[in-house]
N, C-alpha and C positions, 0 to 999 in steps of 0.2 A: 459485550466485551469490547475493550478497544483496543486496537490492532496498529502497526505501523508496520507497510512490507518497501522494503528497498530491491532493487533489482540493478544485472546488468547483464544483458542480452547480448546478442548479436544484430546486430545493426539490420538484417533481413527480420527478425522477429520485435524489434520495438515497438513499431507501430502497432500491432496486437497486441501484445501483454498491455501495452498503456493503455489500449481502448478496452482490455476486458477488465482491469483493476476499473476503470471508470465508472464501470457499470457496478461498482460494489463500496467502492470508498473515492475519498478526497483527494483529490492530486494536490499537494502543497508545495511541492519541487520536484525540480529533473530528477525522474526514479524515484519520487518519495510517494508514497500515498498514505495515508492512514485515514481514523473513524471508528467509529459505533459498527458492529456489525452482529447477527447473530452466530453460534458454535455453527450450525446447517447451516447458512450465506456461507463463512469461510469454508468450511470444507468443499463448500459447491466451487468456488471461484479456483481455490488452489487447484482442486480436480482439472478444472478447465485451462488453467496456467500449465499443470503436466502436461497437458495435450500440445500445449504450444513450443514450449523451450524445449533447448535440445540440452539434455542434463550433462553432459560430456562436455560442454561449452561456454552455458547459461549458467548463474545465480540469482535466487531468490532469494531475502531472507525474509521471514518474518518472528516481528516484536510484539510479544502478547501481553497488555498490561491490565492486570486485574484489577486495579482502582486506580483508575485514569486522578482521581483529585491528589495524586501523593505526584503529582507530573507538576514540573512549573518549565512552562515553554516560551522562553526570550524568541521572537524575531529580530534581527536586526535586520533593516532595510526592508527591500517591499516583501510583504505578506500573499504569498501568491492566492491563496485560498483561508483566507479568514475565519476562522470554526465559531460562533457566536458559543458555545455551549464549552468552550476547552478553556479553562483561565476566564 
């Protein structure tokens, strides 16, 4: 499935969520990641995203798209992370 999660943390937990969404998907922008992932990978990542934020503070969100080919994605300007398989 493919996925797009945004976030906005607390500036003591950025640094984490950004290196744990790493290990799972695309950084395409400040707070953006998305990709390909399996239903087990997201639930594993989310899991360990709980562990980190502090929910009284923190936002996640996540974008679930069931057929990524109905998606038409414009960048304008520079392409932080290039998807060869998206458009």
């Amino acid at each position: 499935m493919f996925v797009m999660i945004t976030y906005d943390v607390n500036q003591k937990r950025l640094g984490k969520v950004c290196k744990k969404l790493r290990q799972y998907l695309d950084w395409t922008q400040n707070s953006v990641f998305e990709g390909d992932i399996t239903v087990g990978a997201l639930n594993k990542c989310l899991a360990e995203l709980r562990q980190i934020i502090d929910p009284e503070e923190d936002s996640i969100y996540l974008y679930r798209v069931s057929n990524p080919r109905n998606i038409k994605k414009d960048v304008i300007g520079v392409e932080k992370s290039p998807m060869d398989l998206f458009l």
